[in-house]
C-alpha positions in Angstrom: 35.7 109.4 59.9 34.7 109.3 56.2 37.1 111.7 54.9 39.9 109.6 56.5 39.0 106.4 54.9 42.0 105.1 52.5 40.0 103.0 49.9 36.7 102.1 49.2 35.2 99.6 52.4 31.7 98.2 52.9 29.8 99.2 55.6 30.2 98.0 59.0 27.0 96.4 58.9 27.5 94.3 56.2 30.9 93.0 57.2 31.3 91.7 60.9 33.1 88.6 62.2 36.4 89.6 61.1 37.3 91.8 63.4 40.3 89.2 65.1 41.9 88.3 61.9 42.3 92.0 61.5 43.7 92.2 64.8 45.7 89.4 64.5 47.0 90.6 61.6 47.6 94.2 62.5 49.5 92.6 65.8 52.0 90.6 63.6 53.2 93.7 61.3 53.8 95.9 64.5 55.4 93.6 66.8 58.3 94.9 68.1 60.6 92.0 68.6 60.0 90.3 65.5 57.4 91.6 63.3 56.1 89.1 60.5 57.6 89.6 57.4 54.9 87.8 55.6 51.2 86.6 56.1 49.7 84.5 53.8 45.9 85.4 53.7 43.8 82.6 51.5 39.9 81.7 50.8 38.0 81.6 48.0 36.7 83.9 46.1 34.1 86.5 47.6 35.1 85.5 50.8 36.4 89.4 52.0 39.7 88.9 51.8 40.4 92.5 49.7 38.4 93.9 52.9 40.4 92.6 55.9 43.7 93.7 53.8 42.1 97.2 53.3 40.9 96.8 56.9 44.5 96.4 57.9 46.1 98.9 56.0 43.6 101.6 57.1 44.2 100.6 60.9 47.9 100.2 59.8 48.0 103.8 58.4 46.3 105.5 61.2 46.7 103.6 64.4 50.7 103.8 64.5 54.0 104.8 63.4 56.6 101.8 63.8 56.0 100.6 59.9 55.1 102.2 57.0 52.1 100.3 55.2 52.1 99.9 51.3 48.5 97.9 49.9 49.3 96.6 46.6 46.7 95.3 44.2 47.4 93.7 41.4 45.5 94.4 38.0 45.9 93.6 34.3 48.6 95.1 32.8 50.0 95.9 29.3 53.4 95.1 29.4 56.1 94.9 31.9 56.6 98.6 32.1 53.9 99.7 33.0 53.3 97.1 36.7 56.9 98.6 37.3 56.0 102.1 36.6 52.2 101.6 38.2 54.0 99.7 41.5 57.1 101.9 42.1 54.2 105.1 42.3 52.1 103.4 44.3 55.1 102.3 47.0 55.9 105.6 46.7 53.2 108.0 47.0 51.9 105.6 50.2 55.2 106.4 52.1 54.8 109.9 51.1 51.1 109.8 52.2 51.8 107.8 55.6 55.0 110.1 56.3 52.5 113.4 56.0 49.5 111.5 56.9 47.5 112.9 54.1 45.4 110.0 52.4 44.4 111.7 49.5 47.9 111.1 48.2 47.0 107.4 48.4 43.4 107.4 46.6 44.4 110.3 43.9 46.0 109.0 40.7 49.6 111.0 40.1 51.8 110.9 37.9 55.3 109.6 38.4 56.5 113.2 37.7 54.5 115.2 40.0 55.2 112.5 42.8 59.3 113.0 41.9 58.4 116.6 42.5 56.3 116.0 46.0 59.4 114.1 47.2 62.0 116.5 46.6 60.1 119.4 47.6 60.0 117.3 51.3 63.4 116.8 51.1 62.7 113.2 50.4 66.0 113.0 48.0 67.0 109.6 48.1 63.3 108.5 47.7 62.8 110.4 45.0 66.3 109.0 43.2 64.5 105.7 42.7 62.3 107.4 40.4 65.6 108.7 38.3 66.7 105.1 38.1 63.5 104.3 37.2 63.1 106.8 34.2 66.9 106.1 33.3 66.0 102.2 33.0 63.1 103.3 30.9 64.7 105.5 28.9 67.5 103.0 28.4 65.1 100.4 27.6 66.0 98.4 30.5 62.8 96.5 31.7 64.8 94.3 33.9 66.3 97.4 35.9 63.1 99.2 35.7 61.1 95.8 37.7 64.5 95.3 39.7 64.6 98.9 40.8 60.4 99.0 41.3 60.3 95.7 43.2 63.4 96.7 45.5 62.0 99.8 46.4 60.0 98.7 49.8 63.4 97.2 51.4 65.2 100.6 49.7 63.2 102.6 51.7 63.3 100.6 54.6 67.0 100.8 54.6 66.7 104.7 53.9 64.1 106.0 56.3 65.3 103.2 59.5 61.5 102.7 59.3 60.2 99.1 58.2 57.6 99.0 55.2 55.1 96.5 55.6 53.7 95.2 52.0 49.9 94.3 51.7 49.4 92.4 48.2 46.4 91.9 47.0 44.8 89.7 44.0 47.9 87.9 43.7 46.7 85.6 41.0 
């Protein structure tokens, strides 16, 4: 089972008692009459919050097929540019990942090139056009279009693939 792990978890044994909020959770973004379009997940700090979302997203990722799970986690950043460039990838390469069900596209870092290239080359054209508006913002100096294009892309692919994606966000601080 190690090798399909997604991210980083602590052992079993050190993290029990959990195991319905998961579940619960899980439940909600794979409903099929009205799946939850948002779950608000709070406690303080040390509390294993990151694991039950990681937790998800694993069971999310290899437990079905009705939506496409993207865990976001948000870290420092040096300008605008860069979360847009960093999130659009990351949306990305885990649709890419979940549709091939190959994880290692979700732990390895890649850049926004070679991941322009992986979509094309699985005829995954209209997913890999937001990465043209993306570099066309960017080149353009447009960091509005470049966060517009970067946060629209979960509902663009939704709308592209007929398949939902569910967003996990993380350290939303």
């Amino acid at each position: 089972m190690k090798d399909r792990m997604l991210f980083n978890t602590c052992p079993e044994s050190e993290f029990f008692g959990r195991v319905s909020e998961i579940e619960y959770i899980y439940r909600r973004a794979t409903e099929e009459r009205k799946p939850a379009p948002s779950i608000f997940l709070s406690a303080k700090r040390w509390m294993g919050k990151t694991e039950v979302l990681r937790r998800v997203y694993h069971n999310l990722f290899w437990g079905q097929a009705r939506v496409v799970p993207v865990y976001y986690q948000f870290k420092g950043y040096g300008s605008l540019e860069d979360f847009s460039e960093d999130f659009l990838k990351e949306v990305l390469k885990q649709y890419l990942a979940f549709r091939k069900r190959e994880p290692r596209l979700v732990t390895n870092e890649i850049s926004i090139d070679k991941l322009e290239k992986l979509l094309v080359d699985n005829d995954l054209y209209d997913m890999a056009d937001l990465i043209s508006l993306h570099k066309e913002a960017k080149k353009g100096g447009d960091l509005v279009a470049a966060l517009r294009n970067a946060l629209s892309a979960p509902q663009n692919l939704t709308l592209r693939s007929g398949i939902p994606v569910y967003l996990i966000l993380d350290d939303v601080d």
